[in-house]
C-alpha positions in Angstrom: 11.7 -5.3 68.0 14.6 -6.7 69.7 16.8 -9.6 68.7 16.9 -12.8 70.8 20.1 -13.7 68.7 23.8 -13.3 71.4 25.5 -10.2 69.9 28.3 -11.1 67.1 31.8 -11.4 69.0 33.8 -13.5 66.6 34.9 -12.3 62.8 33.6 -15.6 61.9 30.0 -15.0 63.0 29.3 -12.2 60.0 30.8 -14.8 57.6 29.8 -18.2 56.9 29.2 -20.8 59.2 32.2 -23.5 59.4 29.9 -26.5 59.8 30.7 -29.3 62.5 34.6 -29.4 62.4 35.8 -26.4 63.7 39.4 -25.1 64.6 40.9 -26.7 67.2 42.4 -23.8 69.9 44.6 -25.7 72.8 45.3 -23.7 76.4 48.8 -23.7 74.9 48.7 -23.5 71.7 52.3 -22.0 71.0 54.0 -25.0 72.1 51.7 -27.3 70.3 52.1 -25.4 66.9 55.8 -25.3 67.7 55.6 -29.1 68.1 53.5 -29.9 64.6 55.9 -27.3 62.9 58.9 -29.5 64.1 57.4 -32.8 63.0 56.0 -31.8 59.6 58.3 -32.7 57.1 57.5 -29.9 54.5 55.8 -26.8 56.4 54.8 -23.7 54.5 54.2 -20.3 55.6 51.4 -18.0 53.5 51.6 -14.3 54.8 49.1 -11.2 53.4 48.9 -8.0 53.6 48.9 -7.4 57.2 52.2 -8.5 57.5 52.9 -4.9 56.4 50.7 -3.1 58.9 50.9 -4.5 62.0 53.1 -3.2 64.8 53.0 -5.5 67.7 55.0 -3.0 70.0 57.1 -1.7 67.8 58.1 -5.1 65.5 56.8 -5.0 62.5 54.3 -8.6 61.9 56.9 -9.5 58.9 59.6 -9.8 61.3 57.9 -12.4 63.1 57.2 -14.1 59.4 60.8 -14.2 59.0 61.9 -15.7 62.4 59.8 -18.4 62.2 61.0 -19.0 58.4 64.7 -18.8 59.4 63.7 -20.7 62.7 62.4 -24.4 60.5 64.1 -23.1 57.4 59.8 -22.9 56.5 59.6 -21.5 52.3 57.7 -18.5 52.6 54.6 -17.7 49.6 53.9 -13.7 49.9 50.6 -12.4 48.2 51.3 -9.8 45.7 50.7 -6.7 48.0 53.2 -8.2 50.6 56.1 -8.8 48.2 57.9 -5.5 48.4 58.3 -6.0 52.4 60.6 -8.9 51.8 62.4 -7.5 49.1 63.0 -4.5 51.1 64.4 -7.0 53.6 66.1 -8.9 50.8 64.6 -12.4 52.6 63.7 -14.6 49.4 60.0 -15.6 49.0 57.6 -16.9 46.3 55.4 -14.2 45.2 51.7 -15.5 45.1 48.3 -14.5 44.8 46.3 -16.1 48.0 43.7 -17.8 45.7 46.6 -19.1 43.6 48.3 -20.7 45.8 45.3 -22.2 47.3 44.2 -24.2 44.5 48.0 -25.4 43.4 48.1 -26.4 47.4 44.6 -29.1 46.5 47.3 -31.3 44.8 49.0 -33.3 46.5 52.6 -33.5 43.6 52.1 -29.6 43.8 55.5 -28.1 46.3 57.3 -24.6 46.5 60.5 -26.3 47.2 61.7 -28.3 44.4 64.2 -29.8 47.0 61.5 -31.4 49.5 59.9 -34.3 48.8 55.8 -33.1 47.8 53.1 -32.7 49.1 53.5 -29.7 51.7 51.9 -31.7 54.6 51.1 -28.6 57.1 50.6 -24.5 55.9 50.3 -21.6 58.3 48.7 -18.5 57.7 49.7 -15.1 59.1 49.0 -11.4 58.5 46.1 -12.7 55.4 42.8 -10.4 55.5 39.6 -12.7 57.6 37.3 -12.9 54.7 40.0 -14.2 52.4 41.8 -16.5 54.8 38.3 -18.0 56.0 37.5 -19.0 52.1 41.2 -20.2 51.7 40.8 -22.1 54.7 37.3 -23.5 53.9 38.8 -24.8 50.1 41.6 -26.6 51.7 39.5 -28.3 54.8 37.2 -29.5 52.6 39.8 -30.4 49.1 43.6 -30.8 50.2 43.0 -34.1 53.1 46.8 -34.0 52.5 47.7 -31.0 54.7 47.0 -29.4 57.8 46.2 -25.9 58.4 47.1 -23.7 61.7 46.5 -19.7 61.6 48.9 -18.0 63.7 46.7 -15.0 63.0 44.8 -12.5 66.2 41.3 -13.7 65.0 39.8 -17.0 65.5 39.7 -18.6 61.8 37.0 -21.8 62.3 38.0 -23.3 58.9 41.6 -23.7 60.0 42.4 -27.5 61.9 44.2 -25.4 64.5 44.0 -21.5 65.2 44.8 -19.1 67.9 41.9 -17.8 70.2 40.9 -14.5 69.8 43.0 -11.8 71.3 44.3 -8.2 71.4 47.5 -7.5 70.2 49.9 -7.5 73.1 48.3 -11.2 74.0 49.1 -12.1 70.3 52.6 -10.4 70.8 53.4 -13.0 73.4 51.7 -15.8 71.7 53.7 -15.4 68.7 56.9 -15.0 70.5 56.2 -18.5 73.2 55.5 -19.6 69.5 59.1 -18.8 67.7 61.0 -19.5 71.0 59.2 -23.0 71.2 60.1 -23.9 67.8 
């Protein structure tokens, strides 16, 4: 018997559905992160384990973590497996698990930097694993109204406000670099 169902070509498809309000994906979507980066007043950047094995031409995906951190001077939170890459770099972090740091970000006193004023108004995701980043995501649309999620990640994330498109590595390369230059 054959299926009348398209065949799967989003991550998202094999997961659970987002509902109506879906990631928003503009033609140029580096500049427009760039821009939202720039005018939140305390940004934060959650990285995972694929900051640790992606190459993108020879640059390791936790060198691009760090430029845009030095770039907005945005606190970094590493998950547990991630840690020992910016140690190795000496490049200071807060060491988190992913669900952690997703239910402290659902209140709104709740900040990694004791110097900014709370709440952390807008969080970008890089390098975290699709089935864990979607939930994440999902928690945060639907309990932290506060903030403002973007995934700066290669796969479409739906639960995310704003994400890249999906792409293939040498695309994500460039976005990620229109990306650092624009901020």
């Amino acid at each position: 018997m054959s299926s009348i169902l398209p065949p799967r070509t989003s991550p998202y498809q094999t997961a659970n559905i987002p509902g109506p309000q879906m990631a928003l994906s503009p033609d140029k979507a580096p500049t427009v992160f760039a821009t939202m980066v720039k005018r939140a007043k305390n940004p934060l950047l959650i990285v995972g384990k694929y900051v640790l094995e992606f190459d993108l031409e020879g640059k390791k995906l936790i060198e691009y973590a760090i430029e845009i951190s030095k770039k907005k001077n945005i606190p970094i939170v590493a998950t547990t497996t991630t840690l020992k890459g910016f140690i190795e770099r000496n490049y200071p972090v807060v060491e988190m698990s992913l669900v952690d740091i997703v239910n402290r970000l659902q209140d709104p006193t709740f900040t990694v930097t004791p110097d900014k004023e709370p709440p952390h108004d807008l969080v970008l995701f890089l390098g975290i694993t699709y089935q864990f980043a979607s939930q994440g995501l999902s928690t945060l649309k639907h309990f932290a109204p506060h903030l403002r999620t973007i995934t700066l990640c290669k796969w479409y994330h739906p639960n995310a406000n704003w994400s890249f498109p999906n792409m293939d590595d040498k695309e994500w390369k460039k976005m990620l670099e229109e990306f650092i230059q624009a901020l």
